[in-house]
C-alpha positions in Angstrom: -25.9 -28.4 -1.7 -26.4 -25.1 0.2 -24.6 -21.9 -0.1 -22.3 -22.6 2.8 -21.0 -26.1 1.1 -20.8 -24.2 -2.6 -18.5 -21.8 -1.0 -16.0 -24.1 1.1 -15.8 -26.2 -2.1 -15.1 -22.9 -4.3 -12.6 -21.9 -1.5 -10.7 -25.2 -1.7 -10.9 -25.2 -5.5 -9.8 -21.4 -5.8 -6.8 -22.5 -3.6 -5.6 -25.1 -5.6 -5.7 -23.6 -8.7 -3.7 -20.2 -7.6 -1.2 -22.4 -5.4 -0.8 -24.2 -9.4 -0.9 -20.9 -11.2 2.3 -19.8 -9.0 5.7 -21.3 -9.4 7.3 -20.6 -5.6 4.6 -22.0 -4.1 2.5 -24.1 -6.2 3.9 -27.5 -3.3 3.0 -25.2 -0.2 0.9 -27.5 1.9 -2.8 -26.3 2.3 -4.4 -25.3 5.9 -7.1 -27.4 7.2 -9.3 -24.7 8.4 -11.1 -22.0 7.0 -9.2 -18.9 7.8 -6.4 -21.2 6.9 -7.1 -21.2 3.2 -8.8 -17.6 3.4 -5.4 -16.6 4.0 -3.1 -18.4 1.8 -6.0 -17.9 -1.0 -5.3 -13.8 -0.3 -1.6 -14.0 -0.3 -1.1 -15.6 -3.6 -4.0 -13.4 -5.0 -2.0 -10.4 -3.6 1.5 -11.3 -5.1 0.2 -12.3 -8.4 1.4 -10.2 -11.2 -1.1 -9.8 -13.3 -1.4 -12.2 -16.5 -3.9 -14.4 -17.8 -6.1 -16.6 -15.8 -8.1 -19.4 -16.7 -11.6 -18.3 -17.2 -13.3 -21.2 -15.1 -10.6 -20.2 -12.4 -12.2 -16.3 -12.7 -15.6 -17.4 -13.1 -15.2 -19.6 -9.9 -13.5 -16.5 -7.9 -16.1 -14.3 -9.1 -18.7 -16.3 -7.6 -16.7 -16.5 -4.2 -15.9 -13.2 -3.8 -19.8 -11.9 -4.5 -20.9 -14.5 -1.5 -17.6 -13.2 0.5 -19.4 -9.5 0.0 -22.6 -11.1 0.7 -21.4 -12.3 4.3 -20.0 -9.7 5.3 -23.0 -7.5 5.0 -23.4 -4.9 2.2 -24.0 -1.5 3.1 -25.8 0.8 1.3 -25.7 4.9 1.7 -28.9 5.2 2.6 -28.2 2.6 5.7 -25.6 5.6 6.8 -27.2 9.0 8.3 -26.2 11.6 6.8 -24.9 15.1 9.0 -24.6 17.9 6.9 -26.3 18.1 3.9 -25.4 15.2 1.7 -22.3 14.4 3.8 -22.0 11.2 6.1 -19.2 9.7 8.2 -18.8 5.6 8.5 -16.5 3.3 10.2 -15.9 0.5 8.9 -14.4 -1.6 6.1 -14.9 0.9 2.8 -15.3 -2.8 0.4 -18.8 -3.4 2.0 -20.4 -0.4 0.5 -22.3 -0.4 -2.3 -22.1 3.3 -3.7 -21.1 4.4 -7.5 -17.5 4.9 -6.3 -15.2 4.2 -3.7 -11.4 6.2 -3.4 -8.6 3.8 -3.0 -5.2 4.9 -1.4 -2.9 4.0 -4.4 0.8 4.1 -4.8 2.5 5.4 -8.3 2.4 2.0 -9.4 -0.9 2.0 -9.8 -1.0 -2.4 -9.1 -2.2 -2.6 -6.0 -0.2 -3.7 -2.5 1.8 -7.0 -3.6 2.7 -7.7 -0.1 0.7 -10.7 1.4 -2.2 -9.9 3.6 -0.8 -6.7 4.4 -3.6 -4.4 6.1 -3.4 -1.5 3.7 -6.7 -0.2 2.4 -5.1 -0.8 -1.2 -4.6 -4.2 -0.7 -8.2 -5.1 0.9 -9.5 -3.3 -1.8 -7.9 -5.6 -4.6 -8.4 -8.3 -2.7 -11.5 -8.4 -2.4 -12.4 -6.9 -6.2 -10.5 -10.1 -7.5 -7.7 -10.1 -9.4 -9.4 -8.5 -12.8 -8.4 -5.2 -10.7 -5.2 -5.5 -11.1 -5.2 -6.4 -14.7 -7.0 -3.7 -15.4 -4.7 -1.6 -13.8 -2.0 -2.7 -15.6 -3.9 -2.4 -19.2 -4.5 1.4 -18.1 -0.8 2.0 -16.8 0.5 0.0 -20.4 -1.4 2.8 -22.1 -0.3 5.5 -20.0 3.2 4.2 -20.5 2.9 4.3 -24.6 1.6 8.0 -24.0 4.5 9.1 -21.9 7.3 6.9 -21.7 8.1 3.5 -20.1 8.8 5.5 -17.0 5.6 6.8 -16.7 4.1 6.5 -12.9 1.1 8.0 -11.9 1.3 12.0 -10.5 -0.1 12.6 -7.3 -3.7 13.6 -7.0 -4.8 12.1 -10.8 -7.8 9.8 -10.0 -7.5 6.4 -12.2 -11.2 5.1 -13.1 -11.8 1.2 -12.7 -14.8 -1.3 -12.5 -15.5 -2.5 -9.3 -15.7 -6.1 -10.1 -17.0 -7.9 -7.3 -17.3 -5.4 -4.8 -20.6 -4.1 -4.2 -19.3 -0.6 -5.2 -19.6 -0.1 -9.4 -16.2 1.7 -9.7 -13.0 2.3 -8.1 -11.1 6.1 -8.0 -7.5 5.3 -7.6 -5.6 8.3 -6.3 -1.8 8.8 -5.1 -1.8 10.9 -2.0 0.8 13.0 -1.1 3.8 11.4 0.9 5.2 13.5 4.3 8.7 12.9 4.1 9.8 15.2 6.8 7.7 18.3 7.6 4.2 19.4 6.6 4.1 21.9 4.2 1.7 24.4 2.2 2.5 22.4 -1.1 1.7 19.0 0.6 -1.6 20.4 1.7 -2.8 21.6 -1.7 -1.2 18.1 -3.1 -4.1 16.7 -0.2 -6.5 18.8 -1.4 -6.1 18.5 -4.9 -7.1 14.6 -4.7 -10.0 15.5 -3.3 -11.0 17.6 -5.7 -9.7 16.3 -8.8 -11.9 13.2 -7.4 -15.2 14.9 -7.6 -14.7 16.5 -10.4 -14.1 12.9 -12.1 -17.6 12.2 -10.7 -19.3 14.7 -11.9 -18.0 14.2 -15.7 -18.6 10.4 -14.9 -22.3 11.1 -13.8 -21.4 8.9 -10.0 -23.4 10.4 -7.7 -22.5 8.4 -4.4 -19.0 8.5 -3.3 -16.9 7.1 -0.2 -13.3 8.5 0.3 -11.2 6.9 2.2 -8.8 8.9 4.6 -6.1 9.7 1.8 -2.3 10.0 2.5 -2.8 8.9 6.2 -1.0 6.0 8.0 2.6 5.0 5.9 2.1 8.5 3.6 2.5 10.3 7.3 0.1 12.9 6.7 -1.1 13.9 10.0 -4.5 12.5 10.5 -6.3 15.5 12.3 -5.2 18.1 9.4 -5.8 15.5 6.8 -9.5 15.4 8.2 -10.2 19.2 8.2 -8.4 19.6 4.3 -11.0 16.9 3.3 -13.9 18.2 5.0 -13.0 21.8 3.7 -12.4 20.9 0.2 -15.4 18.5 0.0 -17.3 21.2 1.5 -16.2 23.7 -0.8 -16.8 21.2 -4.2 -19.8 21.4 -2.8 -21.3 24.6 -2.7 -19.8 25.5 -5.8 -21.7 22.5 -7.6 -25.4 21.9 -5.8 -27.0 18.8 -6.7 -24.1 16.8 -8.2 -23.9 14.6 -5.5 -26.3 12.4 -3.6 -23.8 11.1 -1.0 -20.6 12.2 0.2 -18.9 9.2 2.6 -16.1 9.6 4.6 -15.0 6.4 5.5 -12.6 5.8 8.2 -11.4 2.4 10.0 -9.8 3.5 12.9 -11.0 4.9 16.0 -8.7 8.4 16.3 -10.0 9.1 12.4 -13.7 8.8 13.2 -13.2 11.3 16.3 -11.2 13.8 13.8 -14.1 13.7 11.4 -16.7 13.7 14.1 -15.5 17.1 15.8 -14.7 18.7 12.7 -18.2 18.0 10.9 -19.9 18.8 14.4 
């Protein structure tokens, strides 16, 4: 049996098994196709809440989700040009990259997007980790609550260290980004900065050297994109020359096209 085969038949195992591990929909009839199943496998890893799993069910999504990585082509930073000093600019989905930490645009919660294949960088992310993610988060946030009361959600701009799992990148930053209500202001801007920051700082104690941000409090948080750019260019910039040699690679990741022209003019 070739790779192809092992992966259809952990695909339509993997969609059983979570359409019996969920109540509501354990009787929804399966797609015939592919993306069919990709799909329905993705929404009921998304609105799982996190409890224990059947380790044959994770060892079997494990598996699937390292060839899922595997086809759709690992990057890895030295497959990205850099353009000022260590600092490189990328467009394209931020799970394919195989650096010592990506940044995840989290909410409070800290659990990752529940809603089903929504396109939220916080959901592809956890997706595509596997749902260990979110268990972990959860373990973490449990903690957190004990600390500081079962109220406890996570302040802006304080990273949250995971594992990667099965993306190719070894750990995950989770950060909550500041949210634009109405207007801009100087406190929301420092907020912006701060998680950029407060981010590399965790590297450096952490000893991860490569790094990919994604473009923090942008889209539903209502930052504006272009100002969002130039605070984390500036701030990077600034981490920078005050710590030489802590980083190999700096990676600002973006997805869509009016981002990568923000960061291009800036970082010209």
């Amino acid at each position: 049996m070739d790779e192809k085969e092992k992966q259809e038949k952990r695909l339509d195992f993997l969609v059983e098994q979570f359409k019996a591990d969920s109540r509501e929909y354990r009787n929804l009839p399966t797609p015939k196709d592919r993306e069919g199943k990709r799909a329905l496998l993705r929404s009921l890893m998304n609105i799982r809440f996190p409890r224990k799993m059947d380790e044959e069910v994770l060892r079997v999504q494990d598996a699937y989700l390292k060839e899922r990585a595997r086809e759709k082509g690992i990057v890895e930073p030295s497959d990205i040009p850099a353009i000022r000093g260590c600092l490189s600019l990328w467009q394209g989905d931020i799970t394919r990259l195989s650096v010592d930490a990506i940044v995840n645009a989290a909410n409070s919660e800290m659990l990752g997007c529940f809603i089903p294949m929504h396109s939220c960088i916080d959901n592809c992310i956890h997706t595509y980790a596997g749902i260990e993610l979110r268990a972990e988060c959860f373990r973490q946030m449990n903690g957190l609550r004990e600390k500081w009361g079962r109220d406890y959600e996570q302040p802006t701009a304080i990273p949250l260290l995971t594992d990667g799992f099965n993306l190719p990148a070894r750990k995950i930053i989770h950060i909550v980004g500041p949210i634009v209500s109405r207007y801009l202001t100087e406190a929301l801007e420092k907020d912006l900065a701060d998680c950029y920051w407060n981010t590399l700082e965790l590297c450096r104690t952490k000893g991860l050297r490569t790094l990919a941000f994604c473009c923090l409090s942008t889209g539903v948080f209502h930052f504006p994109g272009r100002r969002a750019a130039e605070i984390a260019v500036h701030t990077v910039t600034r981490w920078l020359a005050g710590h030489p040699g802590a980083m190999d690679r700096v990676i600002f990741n973006v997805f869509k096209e009016e981002d990568r022209k923000y960061y291009e003019e800036i970082l010209e």
